[in-house]
N, C-alpha and C positions, 0 to 999 in steps of 0.2 A: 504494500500500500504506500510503502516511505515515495518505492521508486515511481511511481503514477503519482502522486503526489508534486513532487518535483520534477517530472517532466511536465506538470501543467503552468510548473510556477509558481506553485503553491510551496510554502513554507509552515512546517507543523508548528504546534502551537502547544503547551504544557496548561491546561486548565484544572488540573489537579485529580483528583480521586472521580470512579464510578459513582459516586451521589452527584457531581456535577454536572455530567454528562444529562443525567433527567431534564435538571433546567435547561441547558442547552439547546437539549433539543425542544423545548418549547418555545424557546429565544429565535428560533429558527424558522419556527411555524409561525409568531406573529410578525418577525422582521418581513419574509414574503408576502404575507399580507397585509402590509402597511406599502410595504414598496409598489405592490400591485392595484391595492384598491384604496390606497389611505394619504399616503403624501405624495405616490404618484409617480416619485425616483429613487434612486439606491444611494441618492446622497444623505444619507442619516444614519444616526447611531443612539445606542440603545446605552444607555448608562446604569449599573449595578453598586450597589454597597452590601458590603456582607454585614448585617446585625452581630454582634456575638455576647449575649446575654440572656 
């Protein structure tokens, strides 16, 4: 996967542990959907703070 990865040009990414990945991929499903039907471009970005308490 490394090597299709970086032949697309894509560079991997360290987002931490299997609990992350859930949120992710829901990060995923409403970024397409704002790009598609919501603000309209892929010019945006999605901001996170971890709570720890």
């Amino acid at each position: 996967m490394l090597a299709v990865s970086l032949a697309l040009g894509l560079r991997p990414l360290d987002v931490g542990g299997l609990k992350m990945a859930h949120w992710l991929e829901g990060v995923g499903v409403v970024t397409v959907g704002l790009a598609g039907n919501g603000v309209g471009h892929w010019d945006f970005a999605l901001g996170a703070n971890e709570f720890t308490g």
